[in-house]
C-alpha angles and dihedrals in degrees: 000000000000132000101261089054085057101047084041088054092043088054102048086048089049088050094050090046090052096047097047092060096044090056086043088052093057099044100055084041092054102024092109100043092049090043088052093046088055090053093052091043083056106042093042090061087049092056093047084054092053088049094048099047088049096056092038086057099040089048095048081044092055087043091055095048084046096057097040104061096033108081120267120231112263119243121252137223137254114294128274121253128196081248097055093038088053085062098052103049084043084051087052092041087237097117130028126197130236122227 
């Protein structure tokens, strides 16, 4: 190795040095307000969820309340068949049938 590769590989080892305390400074100068970010970040997704979960039970409250005092739809009976609609208009006298 010459001389050059070994002042190229000092100085890439000096860089990354460099580099790497600057990155541990900041994070031991901004550990606790990233830390606390990440609570609120936390917390504050917590608290949506309660809210959520509130209105979702007050509004299925107020939509039980709703269906049970309007009138429900009756039942009805079994279907019609031609049979049974023959009978009728015979019944009516609107249709006779033919035998």
């Amino acid at each position: 190795m010459s001389g050059r590769d070994v002042a190229a590989l000092l100085l890439l080892a000096l860089i990354g040095l460099l580099a790497g305390g600057i990155v541990l400074w900041l994070i031991l100068k901004y550990l606790p307000l990233i830390a606390a970010l990440v609570l609120a970040i936390l917390v504050a997704l917590i608290l949506v969820g309660v809210l959520v979960s509130v209105v979702g039970f007050f509004a299925a409250a107020v939509g039980a309340l709703y269906y049970a005092i309007v009138k429900r739809p009756t039942k009805g009976g079994r279907p019609v068949t031609l049979r049974d609609a023959k009978k009728l208009d015979k019944e009516e006298g609107k249709f006779e049938e033919a035998e």
